[in-house]
Backbone bond lengths (Angstrom), bond angles and torsions (degrees), N, CA, C in turn:
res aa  C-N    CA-C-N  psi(-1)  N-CA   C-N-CA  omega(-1)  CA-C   N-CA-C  phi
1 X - - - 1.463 - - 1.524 109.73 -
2 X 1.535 129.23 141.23 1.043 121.13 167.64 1.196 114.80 -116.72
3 X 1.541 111.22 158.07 1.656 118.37 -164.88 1.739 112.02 -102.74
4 X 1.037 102.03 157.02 1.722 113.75 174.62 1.608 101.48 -70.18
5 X 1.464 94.68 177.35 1.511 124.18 -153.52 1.878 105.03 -73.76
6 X 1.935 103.19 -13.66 0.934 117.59 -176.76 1.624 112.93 -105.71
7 X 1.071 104.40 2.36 1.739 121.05 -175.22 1.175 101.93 61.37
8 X 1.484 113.35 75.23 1.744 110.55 156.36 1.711 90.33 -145.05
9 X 1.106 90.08 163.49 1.740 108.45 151.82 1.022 118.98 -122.89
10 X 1.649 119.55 160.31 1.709 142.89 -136.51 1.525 82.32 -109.19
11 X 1.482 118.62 128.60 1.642 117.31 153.06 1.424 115.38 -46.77
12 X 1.589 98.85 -61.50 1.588 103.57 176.93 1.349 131.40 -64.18
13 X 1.492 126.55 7.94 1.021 139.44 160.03 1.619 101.89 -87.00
14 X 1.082 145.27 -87.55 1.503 150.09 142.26 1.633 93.44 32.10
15 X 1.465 121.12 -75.24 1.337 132.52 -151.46 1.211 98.06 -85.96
16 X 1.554 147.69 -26.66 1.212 150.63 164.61 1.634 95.21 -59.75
17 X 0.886 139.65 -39.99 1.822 144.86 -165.08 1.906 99.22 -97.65
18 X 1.159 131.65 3.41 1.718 131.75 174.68 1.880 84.99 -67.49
19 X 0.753 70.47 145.34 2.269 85.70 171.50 1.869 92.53 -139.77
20 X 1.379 112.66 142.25 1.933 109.78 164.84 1.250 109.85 -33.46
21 X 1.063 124.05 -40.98 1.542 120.55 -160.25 1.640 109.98 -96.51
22 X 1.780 117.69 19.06 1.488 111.32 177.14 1.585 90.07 -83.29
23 X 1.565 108.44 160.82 1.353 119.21 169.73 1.777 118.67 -136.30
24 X 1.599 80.09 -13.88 2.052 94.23 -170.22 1.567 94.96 -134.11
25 X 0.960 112.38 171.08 1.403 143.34 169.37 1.698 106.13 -149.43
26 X 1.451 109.11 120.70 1.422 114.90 176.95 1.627 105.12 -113.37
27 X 1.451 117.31 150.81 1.802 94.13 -171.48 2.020 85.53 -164.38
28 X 1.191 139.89 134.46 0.653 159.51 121.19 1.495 123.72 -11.71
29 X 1.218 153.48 91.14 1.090 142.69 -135.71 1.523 109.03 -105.44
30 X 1.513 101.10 -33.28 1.978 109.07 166.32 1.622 88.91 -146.80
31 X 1.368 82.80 144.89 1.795 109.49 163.24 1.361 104.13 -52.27
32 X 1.273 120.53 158.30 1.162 138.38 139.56 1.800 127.19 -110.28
33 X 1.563 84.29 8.73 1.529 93.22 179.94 1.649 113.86 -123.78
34 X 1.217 115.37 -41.10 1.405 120.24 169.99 2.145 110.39 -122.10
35 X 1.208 108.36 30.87 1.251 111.06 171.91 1.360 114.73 50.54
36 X 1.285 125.60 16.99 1.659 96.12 -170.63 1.412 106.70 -102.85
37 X 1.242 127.69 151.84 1.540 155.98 179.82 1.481 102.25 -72.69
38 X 1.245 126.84 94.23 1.671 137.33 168.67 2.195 109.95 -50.77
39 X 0.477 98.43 135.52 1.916 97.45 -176.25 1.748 97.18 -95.82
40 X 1.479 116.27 73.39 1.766 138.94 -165.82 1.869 83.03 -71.10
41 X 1.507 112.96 -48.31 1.374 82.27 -157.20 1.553 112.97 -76.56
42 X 1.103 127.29 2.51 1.532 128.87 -172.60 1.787 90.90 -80.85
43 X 1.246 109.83 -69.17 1.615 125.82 171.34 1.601 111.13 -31.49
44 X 1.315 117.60 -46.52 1.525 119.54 178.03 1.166 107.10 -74.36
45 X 1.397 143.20 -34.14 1.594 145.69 160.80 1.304 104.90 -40.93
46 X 1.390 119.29 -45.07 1.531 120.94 -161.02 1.600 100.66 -79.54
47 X 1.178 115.89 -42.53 1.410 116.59 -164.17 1.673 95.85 -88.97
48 X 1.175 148.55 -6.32 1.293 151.40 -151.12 2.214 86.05 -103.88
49 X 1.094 88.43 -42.85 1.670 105.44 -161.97 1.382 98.78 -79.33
50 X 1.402 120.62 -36.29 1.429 127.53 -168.54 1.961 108.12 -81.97
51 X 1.534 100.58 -0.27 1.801 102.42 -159.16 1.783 116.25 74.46
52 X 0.700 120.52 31.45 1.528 125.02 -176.52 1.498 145.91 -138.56
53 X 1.164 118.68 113.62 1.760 117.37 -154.75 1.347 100.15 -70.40
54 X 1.186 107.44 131.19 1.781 142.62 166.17 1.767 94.46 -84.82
55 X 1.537 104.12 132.18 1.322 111.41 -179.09 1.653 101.92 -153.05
56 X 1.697 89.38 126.89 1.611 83.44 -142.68 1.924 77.03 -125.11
57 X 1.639 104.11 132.35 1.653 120.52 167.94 1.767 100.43 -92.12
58 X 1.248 106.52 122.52 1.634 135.82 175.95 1.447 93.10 -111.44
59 X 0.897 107.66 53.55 1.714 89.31 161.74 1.638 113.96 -91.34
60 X 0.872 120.87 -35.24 1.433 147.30 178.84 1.371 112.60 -75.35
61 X 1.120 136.77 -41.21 1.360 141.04 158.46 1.711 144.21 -102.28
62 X 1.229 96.19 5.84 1.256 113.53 169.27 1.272 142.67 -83.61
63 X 1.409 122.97 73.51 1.345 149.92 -168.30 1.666 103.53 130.04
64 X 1.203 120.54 16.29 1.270 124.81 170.25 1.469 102.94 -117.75
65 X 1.261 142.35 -34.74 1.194 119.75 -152.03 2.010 87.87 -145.43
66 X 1.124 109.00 126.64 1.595 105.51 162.77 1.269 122.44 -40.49
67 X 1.155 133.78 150.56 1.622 129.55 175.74 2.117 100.26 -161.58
68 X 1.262 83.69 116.78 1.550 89.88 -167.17 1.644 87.17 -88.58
69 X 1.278 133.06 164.19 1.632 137.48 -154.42 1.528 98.43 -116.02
70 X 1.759 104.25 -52.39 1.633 105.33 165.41 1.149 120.65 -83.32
71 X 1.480 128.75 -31.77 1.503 95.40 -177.12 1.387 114.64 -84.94
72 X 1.815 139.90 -2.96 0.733 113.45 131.49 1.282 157.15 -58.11
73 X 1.284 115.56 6.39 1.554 125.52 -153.32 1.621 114.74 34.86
74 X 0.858 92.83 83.30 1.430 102.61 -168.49 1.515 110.64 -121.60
75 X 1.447 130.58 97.85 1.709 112.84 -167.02 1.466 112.93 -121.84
76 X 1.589 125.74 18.61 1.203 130.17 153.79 1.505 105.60 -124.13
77 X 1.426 133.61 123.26 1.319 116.38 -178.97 2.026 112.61 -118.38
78 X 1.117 122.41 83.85 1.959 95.48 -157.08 1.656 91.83 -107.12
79 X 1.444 98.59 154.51 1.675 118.35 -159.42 1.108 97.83 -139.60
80 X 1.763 130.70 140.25 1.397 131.11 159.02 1.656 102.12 -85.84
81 X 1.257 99.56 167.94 1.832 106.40 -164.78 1.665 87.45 -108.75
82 X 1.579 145.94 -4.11 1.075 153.89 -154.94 1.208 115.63 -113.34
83 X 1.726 123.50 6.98 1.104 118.12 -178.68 1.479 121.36 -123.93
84 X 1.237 127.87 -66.81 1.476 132.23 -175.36 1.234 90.81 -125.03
85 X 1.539 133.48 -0.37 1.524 115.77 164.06 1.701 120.53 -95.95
86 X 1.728 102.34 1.18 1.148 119.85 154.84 1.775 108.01 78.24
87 X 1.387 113.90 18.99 1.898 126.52 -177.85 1.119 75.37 -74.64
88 X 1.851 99.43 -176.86 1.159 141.74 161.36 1.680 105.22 -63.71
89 X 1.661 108.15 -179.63 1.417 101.41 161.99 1.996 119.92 -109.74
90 X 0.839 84.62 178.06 1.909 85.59 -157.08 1.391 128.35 71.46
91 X 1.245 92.94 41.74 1.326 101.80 167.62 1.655 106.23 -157.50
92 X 1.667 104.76 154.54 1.531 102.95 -165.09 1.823 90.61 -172.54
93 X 1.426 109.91 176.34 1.300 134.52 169.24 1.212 137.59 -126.85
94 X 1.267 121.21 163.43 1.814 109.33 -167.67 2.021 96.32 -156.00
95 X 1.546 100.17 96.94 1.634 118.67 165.03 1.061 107.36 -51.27
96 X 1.615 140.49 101.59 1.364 132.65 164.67 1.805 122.41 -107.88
97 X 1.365 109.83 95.99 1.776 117.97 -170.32 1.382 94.95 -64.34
98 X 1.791 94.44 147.67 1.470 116.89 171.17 1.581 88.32 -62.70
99 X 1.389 105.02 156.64 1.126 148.14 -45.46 1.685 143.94 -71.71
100 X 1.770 88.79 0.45 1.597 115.34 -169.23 1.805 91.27 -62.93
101 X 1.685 87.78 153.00 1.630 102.19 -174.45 1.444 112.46 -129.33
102 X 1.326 139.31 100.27 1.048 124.99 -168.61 1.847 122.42 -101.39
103 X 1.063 114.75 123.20 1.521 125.24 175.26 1.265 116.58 -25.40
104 X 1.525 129.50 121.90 1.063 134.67 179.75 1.626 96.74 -84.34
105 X 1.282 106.83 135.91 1.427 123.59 173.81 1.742 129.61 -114.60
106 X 1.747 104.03 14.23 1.116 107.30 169.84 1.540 82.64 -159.96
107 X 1.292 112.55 -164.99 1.790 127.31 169.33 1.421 99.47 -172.54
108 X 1.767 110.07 140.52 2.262 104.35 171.07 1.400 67.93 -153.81
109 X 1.271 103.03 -166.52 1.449 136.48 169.69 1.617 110.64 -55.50
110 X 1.512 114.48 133.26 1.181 146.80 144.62 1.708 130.62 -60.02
111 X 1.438 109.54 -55.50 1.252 116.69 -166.58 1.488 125.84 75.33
112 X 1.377 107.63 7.44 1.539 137.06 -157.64 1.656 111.05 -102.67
113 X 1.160 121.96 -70.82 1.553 135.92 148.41 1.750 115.30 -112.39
114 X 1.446 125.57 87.80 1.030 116.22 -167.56 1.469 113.00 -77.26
115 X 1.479 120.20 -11.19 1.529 111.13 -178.24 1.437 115.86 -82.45
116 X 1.541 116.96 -13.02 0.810 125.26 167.41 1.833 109.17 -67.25
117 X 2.266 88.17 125.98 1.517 106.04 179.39 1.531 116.37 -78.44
118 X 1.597 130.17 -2.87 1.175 127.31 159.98 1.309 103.83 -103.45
119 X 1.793 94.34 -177.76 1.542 110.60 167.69 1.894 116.62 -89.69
120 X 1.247 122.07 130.12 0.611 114.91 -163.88 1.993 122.66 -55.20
121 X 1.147 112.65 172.45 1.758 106.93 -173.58 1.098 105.11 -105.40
122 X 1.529 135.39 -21.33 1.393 131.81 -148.58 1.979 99.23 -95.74
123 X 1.264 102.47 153.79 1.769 89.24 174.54 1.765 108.85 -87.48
124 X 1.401 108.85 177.47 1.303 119.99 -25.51 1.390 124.74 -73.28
125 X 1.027 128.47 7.73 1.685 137.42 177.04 1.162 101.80 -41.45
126 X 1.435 120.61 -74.60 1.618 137.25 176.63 1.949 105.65 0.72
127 X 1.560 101.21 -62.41 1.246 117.45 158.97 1.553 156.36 -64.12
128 X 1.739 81.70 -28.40 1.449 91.78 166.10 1.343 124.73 -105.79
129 X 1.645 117.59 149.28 1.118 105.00 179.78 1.442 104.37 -154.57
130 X 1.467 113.72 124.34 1.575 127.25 -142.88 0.978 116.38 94.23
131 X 1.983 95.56 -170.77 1.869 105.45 159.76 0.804 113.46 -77.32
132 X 1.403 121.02 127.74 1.336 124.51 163.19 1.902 136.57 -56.29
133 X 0.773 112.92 167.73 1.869 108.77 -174.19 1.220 90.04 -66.58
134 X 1.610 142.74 106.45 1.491 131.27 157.25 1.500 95.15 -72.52
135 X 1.354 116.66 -66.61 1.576 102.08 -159.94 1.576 103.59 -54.25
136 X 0.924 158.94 -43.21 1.673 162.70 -158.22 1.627 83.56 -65.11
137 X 0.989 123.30 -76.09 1.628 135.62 -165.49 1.539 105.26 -39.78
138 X 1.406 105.40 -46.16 1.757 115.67 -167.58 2.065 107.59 -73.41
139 X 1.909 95.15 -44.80 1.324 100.23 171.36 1.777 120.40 -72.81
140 X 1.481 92.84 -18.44 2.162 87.23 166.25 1.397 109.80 -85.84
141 X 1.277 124.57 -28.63 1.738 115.73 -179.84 1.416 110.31 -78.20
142 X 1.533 128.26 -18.84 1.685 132.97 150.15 1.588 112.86 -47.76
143 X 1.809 102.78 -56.91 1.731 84.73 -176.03 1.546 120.34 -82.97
144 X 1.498 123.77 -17.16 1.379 128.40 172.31 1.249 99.28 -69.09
145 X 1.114 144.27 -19.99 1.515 146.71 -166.68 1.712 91.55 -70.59
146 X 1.258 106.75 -71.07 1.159 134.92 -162.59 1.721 114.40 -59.15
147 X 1.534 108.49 -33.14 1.362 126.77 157.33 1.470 129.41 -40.09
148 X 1.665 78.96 -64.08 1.603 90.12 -176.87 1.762 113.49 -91.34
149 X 1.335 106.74 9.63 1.921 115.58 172.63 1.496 94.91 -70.62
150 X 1.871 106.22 -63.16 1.678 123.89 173.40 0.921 118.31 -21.94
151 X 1.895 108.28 -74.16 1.380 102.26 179.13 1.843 97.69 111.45
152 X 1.670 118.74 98.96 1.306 91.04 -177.34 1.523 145.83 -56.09
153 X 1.591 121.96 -35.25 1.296 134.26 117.59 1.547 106.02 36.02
154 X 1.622 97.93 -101.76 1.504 94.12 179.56 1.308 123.57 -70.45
155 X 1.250 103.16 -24.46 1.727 82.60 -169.38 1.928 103.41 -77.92
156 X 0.724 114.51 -44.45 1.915 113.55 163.97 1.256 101.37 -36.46
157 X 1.561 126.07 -61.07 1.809 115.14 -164.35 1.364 94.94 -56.93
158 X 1.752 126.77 -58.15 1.511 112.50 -160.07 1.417 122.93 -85.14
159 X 1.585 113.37 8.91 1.666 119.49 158.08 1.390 99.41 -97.76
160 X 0.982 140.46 -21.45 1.661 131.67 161.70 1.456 116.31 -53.04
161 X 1.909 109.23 -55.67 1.084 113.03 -166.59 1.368 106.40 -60.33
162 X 1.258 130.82 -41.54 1.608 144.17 -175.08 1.718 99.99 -50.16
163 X 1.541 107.85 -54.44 1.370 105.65 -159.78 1.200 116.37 -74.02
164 X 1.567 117.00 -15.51 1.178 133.41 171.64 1.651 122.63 -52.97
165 X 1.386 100.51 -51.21 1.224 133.27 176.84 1.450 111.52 -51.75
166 X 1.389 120.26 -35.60 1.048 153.96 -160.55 1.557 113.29 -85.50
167 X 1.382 104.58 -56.83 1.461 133.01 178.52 1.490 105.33 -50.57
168 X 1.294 101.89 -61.92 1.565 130.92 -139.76 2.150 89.18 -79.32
169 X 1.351 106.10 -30.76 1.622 113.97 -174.17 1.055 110.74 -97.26
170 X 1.646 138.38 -11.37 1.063 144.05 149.27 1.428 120.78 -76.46
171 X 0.933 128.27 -30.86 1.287 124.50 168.92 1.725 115.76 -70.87
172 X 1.219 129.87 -39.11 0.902 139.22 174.91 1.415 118.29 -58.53
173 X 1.515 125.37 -5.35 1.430 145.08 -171.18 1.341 114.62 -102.66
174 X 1.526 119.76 93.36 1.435 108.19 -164.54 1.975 92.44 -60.94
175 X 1.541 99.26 165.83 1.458 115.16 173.37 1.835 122.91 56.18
176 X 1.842 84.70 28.73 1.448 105.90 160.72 1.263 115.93 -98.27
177 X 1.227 122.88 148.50 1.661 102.72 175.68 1.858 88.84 -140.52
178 X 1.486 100.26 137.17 1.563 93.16 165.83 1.585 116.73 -120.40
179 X 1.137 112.12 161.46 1.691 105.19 173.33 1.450 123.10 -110.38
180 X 1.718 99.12 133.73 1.620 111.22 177.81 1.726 103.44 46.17
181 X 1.777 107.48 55.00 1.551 108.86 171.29 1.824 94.69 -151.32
182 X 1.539 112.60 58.54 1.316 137.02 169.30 1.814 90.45 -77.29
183 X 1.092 116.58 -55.28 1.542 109.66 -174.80 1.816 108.38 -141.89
184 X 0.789 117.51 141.92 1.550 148.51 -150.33 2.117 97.29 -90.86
185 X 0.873 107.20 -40.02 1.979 109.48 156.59 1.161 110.79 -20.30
186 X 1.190 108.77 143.98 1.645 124.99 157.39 1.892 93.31 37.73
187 X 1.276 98.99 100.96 1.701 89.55 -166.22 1.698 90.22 178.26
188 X 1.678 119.96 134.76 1.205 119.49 159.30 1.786 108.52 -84.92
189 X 1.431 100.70 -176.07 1.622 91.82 154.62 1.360 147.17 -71.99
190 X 1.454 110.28 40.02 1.211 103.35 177.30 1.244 108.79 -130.80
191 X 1.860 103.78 176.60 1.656 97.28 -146.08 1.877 92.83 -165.61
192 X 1.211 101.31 112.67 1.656 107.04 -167.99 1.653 100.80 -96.89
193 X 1.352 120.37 115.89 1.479 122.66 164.28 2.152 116.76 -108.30
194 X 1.214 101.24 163.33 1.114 106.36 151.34 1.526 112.49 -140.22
195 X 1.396 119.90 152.25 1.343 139.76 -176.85 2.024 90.21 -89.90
196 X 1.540 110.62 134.12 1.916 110.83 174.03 1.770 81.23 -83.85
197 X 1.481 98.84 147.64 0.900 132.93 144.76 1.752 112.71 90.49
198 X 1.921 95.38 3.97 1.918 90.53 177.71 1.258 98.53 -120.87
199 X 1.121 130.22 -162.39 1.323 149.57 -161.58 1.587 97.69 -122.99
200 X 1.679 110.41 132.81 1.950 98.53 -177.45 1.334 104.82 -70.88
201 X 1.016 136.28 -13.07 1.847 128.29 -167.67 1.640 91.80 -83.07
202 X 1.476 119.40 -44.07 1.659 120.14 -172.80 1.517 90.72 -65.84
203 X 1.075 148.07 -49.68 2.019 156.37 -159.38 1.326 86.06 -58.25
204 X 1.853 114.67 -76.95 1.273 114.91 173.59 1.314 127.44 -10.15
205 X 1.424 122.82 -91.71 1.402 158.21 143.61 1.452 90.29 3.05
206 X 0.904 120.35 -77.98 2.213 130.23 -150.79 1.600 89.96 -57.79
207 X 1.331 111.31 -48.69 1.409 127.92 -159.49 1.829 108.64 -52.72
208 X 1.688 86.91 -72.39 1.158 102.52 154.34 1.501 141.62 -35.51
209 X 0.921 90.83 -65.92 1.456 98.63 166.63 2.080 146.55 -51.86
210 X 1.645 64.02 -62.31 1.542 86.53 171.66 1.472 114.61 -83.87
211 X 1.155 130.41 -40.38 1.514 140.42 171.88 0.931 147.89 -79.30
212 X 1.973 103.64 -20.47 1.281 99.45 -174.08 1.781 112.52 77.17
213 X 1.509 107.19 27.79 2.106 85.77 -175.28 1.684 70.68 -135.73
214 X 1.637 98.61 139.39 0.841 116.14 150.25 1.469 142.59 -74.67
215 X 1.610 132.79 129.98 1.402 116.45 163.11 1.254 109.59 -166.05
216 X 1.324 108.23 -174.33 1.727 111.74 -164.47 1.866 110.27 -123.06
217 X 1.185 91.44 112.50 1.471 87.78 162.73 0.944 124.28 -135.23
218 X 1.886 135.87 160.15 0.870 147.87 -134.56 1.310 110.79 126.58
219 X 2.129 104.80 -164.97 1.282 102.29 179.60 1.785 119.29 -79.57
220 X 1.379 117.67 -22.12 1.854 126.94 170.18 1.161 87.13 85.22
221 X 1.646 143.97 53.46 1.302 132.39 172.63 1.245 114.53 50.29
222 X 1.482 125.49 2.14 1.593 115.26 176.80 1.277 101.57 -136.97
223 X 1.283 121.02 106.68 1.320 145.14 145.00 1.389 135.78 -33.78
224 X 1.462 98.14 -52.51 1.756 98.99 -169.46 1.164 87.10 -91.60
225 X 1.382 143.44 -28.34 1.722 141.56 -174.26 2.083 89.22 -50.41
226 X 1.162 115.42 -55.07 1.630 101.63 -170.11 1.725 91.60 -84.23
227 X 0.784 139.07 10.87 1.144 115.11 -167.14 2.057 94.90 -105.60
């Protein structure tokens, strides 16, 4: 699917593109490259109506932004525990709605029924296989702990307020250019610039360097997003 000039995509574009043979819809729920907030539950209506699982990656918004599971119709949900829910890394989760069934792609030991000569079918076993990450598990129920003490509320107002800050001083910079950040709506904290006339790794670098501000440039694991 490709996105507008503002980095979103059209539901009703989505549903113009169903062919008989769709069965999934996969969708990104926030950028990690130009921040913008996808509108899943309009999209999950469509695919709910159409017979078809909506499977939606929160990596980017998960412990930042509420996300109700049914009223989006939402029946695959997977989240890293390393980002705004503030875990360790290697560790993560995977929402699986009655009745969708997903293919096991490996099988070991459980520790669950060990005489049993398969892997078990039922979740979450289905999925797991081994020991699991205890410490990863123990360090994500510390930062979700800590999430939900916050309160998402605030923590959105005071990564807003920052980005604002942000917005408002970049724009003011002739031979800044930012992308799909015309308006600050439906939007995590993030915020893609380029400097005319440098190279982003040299922007990086100066930034870094000289300032003390951290940031990341490159491709952000998404390619066709700059492309």
């Amino acid at each position: 699917m490709p996105f507008d000039g503002e980095g979103f995509v059209d539901p009703a574009e989505i549903r113009r593109r169903f062919k008989p043979n769709t069965r999934v819809v996969v969708i990104n729920h926030g950028s990690n490259v130009i921040g913008t907030v996808q509108p899943i539950r309009e999209i999950g209506r469509l695919c709910r109506e159409g017979e078809m699982a909506l499977v939606v990656d929160a990596s980017q918004t998960a412990g930042k932004i509420a996300i109700d599971v049914q009223a989006d119709f939402i029946d695959v949900l997977a989240f890293t525990g390393h980002k705004s829910l503030l875990g360790p890394t290697g560790i993560g989760g995977l929402y699986v709605a009655e009745p969708v069934v997903i293919r096991q792609t490996r099988a070991g030991g459980t520790g669950v029924r060990s005489a049993e000569k398969l892997h078990l079918e039922e979740y979450p076993y289905r999925l797991e296989y081994g020991t699991p990450n205890i410490l990863g598990a123990a360090g994500l129920n510390a930062g979700v702990n800590w999430v939900m003490e916050k309160g998402f509320g605030e923590i959105q107002a005071h990564e807003t307020r920052l980005l604002t800050m942000l917005w408002e001083g970049l724009k003011s910079i002739d031979g800044v250019r930012m992308y799909c950040q015309n308006s600050l709506a439906n939007h995590v904290s993030v915020l893609s610039f380029n400097v005319e006339g440098m190279e982003a790794g040299d922007t990086g670098t100066m930034l870094d360097v000289d300032h003390g501000i951290a940031c990341r440039t490159g491709l952000h694991c998404a390619p066709l997003v700059h492309e």
